[in-house]
VEXVEX-586446 format. One record per residue (C-alpha): residue in one letter; x negated, y, z. Coordinates in nm, 3 decimals, padded with zeros to 5 digits. Layout:
N
REC	A	X	Y	Z
...
end
This chain:
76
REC	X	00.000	00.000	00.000
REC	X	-00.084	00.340	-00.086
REC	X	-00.069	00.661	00.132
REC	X	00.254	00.788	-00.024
REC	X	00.391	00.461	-00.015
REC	X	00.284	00.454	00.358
REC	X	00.405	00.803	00.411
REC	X	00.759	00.681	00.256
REC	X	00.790	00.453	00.458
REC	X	00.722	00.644	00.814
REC	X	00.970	00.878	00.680
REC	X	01.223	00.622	00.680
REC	X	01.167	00.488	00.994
REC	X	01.181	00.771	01.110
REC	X	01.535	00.861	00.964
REC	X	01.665	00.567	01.009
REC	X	01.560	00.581	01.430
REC	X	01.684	00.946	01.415
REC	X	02.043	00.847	01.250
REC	X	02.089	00.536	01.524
REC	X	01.989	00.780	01.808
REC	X	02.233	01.022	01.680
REC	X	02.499	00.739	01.676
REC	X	02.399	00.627	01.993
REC	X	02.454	00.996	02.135
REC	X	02.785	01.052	01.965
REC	X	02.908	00.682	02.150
REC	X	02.763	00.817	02.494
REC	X	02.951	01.157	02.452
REC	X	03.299	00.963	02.354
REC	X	03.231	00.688	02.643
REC	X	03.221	00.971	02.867
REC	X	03.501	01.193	02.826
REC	X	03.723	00.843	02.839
REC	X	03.580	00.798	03.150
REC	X	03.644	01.142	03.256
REC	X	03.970	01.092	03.168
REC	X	04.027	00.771	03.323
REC	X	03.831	00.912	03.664
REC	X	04.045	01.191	03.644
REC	X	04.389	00.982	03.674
REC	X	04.222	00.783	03.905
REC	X	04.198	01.059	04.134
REC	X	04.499	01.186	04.103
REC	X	04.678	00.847	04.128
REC	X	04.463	00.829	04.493
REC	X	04.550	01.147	04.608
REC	X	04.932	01.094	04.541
REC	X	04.920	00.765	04.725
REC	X	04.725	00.912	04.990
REC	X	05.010	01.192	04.968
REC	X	05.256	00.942	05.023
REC	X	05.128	00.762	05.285
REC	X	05.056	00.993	05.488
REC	X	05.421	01.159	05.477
REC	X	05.563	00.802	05.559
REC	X	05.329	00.787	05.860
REC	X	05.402	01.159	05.984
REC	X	05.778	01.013	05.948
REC	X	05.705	00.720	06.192
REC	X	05.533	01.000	06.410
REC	X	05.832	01.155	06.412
REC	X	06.068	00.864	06.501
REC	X	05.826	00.763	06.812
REC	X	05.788	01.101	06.954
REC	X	06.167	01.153	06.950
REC	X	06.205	00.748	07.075
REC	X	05.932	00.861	07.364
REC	X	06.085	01.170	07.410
REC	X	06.444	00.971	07.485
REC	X	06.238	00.730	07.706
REC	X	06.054	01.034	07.866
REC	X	06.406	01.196	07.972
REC	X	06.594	00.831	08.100
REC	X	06.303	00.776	08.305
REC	X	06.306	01.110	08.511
end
């Protein structure tokens, strides 16, 4: 092999590396915003369980301090 056969051929190595990094680059970037997306609704699916929960529990609060309360007032 020549040098301009040589040189050819680094040049399309080199293309052909640069093109499947691109590619590579363009799958990380779409990868990512689904998993933004999916961490996103995620969250928000946590925090309105969370939500949830914790109103049901402030309910049974609720119901035992008035039940204790009750208690509280037979007792004296």
């Amino acid at each position: 092999m020549d040098d301009t056969s040589l040189d050819d051929l680094k040049r399309f190595i080199a293309l052909t590396v640069s093109e499947q990094i691109s590619d590579v680059r363009a799958d990380i970037k779409t990868l990512d915003e689904k998993l933004s997306t999916k961490i996103d609704d995620l969250s928000h699916a946590v925090a309105e369980s969370i939500e949830s929960t914790n109103e049901s529990i402030d309910e049974q609060l609720q119901n035992h301090k008035q039940r204790i309360t009750k208690l509280e007032q037979k007792a004296a």
